[in-house]
KOLNUFI-95385 format. One record per residue (C-alpha): residue number from 1; residue in one letter; chain; x, y, z. Coordinates in steps of 0.5 Angstrom, whole numbers, plus 2048, in hexadecimal, padded with zeros to 3 digits. Example, Ala and Ser with C-alpha at 12.3 -4.5 7.8 and 13.67 -1.06 7.14 Angstrom:
BEGIN
+------+---------+------+-----+-----+-----+
| mipa | tordren | pase |   X |   Y |   Z |
+------+---------+------+-----+-----+-----+
|    1 |       a |    A | 819 | 7F7 | 810 |
|    2 |       s |    A | 81B | 7FE | 80E |
+------+---------+------+-----+-----+-----+
//
This chain:
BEGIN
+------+---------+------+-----+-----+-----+
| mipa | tordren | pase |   X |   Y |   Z |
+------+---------+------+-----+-----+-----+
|    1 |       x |    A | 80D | 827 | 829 |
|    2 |       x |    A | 810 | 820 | 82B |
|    3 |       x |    A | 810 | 81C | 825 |
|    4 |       x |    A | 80E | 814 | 827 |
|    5 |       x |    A | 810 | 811 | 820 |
|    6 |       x |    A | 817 | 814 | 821 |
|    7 |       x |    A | 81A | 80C | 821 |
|    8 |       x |    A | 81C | 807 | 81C |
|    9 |       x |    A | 815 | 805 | 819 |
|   10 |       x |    A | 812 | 7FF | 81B |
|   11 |       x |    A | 80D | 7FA | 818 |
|   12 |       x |    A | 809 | 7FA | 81F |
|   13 |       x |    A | 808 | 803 | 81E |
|   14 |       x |    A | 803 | 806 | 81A |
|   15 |       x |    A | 805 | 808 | 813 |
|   16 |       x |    A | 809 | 80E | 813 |
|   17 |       x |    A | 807 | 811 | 80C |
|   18 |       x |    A | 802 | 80F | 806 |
|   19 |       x |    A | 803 | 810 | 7FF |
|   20 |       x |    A | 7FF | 810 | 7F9 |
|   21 |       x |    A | 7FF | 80A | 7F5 |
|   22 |       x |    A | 800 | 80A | 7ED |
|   23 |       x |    A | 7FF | 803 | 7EB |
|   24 |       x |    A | 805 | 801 | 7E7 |
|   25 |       x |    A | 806 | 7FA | 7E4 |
|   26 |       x |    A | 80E | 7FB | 7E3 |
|   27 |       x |    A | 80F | 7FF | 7E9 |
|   28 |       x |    A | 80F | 7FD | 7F2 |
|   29 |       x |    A | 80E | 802 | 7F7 |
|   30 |       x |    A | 812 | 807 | 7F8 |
|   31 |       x |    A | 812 | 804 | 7FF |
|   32 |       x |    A | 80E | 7FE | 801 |
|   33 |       x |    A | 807 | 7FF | 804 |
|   34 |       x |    A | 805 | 7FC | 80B |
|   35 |       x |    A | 7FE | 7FC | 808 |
|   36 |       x |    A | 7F9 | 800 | 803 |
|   37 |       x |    A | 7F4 | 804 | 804 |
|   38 |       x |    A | 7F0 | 805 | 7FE |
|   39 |       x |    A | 7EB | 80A | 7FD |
|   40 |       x |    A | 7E6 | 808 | 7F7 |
|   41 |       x |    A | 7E5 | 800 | 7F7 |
|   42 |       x |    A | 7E6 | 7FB | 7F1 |
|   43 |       x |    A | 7EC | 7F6 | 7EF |
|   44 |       x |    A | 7F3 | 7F6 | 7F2 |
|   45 |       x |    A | 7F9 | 7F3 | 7EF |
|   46 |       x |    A | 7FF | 7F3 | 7F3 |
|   47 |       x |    A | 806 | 7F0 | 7F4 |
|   48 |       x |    A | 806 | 7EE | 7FB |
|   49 |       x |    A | 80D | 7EF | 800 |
|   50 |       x |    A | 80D | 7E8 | 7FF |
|   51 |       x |    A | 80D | 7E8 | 7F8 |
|   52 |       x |    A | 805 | 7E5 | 7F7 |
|   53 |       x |    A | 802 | 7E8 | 7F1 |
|   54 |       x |    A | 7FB | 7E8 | 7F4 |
|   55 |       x |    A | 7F3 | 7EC | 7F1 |
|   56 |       x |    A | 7EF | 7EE | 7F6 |
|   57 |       x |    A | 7E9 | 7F1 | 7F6 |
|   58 |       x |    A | 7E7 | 7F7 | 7FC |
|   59 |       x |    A | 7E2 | 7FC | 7FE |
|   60 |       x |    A | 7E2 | 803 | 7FE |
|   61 |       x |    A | 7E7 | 806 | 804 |
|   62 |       x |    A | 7EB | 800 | 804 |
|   63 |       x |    A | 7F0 | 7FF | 809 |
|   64 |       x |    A | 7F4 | 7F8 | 806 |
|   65 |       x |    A | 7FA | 7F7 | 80C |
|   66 |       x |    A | 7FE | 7F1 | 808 |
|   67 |       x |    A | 805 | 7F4 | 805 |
|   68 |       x |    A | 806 | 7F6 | 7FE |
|   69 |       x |    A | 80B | 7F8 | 7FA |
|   70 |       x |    A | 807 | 7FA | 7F4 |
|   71 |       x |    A | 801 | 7FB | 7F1 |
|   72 |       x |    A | 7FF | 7FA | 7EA |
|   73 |       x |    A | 7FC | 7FD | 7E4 |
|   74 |       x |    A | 7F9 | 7F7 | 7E1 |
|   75 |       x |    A | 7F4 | 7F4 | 7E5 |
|   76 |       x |    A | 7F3 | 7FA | 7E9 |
|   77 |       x |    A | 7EC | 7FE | 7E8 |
|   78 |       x |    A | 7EC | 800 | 7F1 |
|   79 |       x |    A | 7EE | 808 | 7F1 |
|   80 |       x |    A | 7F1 | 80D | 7F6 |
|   81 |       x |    A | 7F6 | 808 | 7F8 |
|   82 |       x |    A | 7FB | 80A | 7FD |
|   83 |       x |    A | 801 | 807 | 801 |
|   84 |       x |    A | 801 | 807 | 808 |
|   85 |       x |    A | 809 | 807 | 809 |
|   86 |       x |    A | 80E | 806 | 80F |
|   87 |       x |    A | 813 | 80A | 80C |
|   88 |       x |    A | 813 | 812 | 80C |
+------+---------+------+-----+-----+-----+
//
């Protein structure tokens, strides 16, 4: 089988793999998440790539494409967090 994703990764190509999310407070991503995807809703807080510290609320089966480099404990009640990753 021909694989379509054997090239260098782009922002424009789907996510090549998801991950689960341990919110950590001292701790980035192992690589940084092109989005989100959240299974059971409450409260987010987030490092964005761009270094903003932001608190959101989202709702059961969230997809929140904006970049992050690190999901927080504190301030995170949202749960089955995983990172959707342009890296393999």
């Amino acid at each position: 089988m021909t694989n379509p994703f054997k090239r260098a990764p782009s922002l424009s190509d789907p996510a090549r793999n998801i991950v689960p999310v341990t919110p950590d407070d001292n701790t980035d991503l192992a690589d940084i998440a092109v989005a989100l995807y959240v299974e059971t809703g409450g409260t987010l807080a987030i490092h964005t790539l761009g270094g903003a510290l932001r608190t959101i609320k989202v709702a059961d089966f969230s997809i929140l494409p904006v970049g992050v480099r690190r999901v927080l404990a504190a301030g995170t009640t949202a749960t089955g967090i995983h990172a959707m990753t342009v890296m393999e």
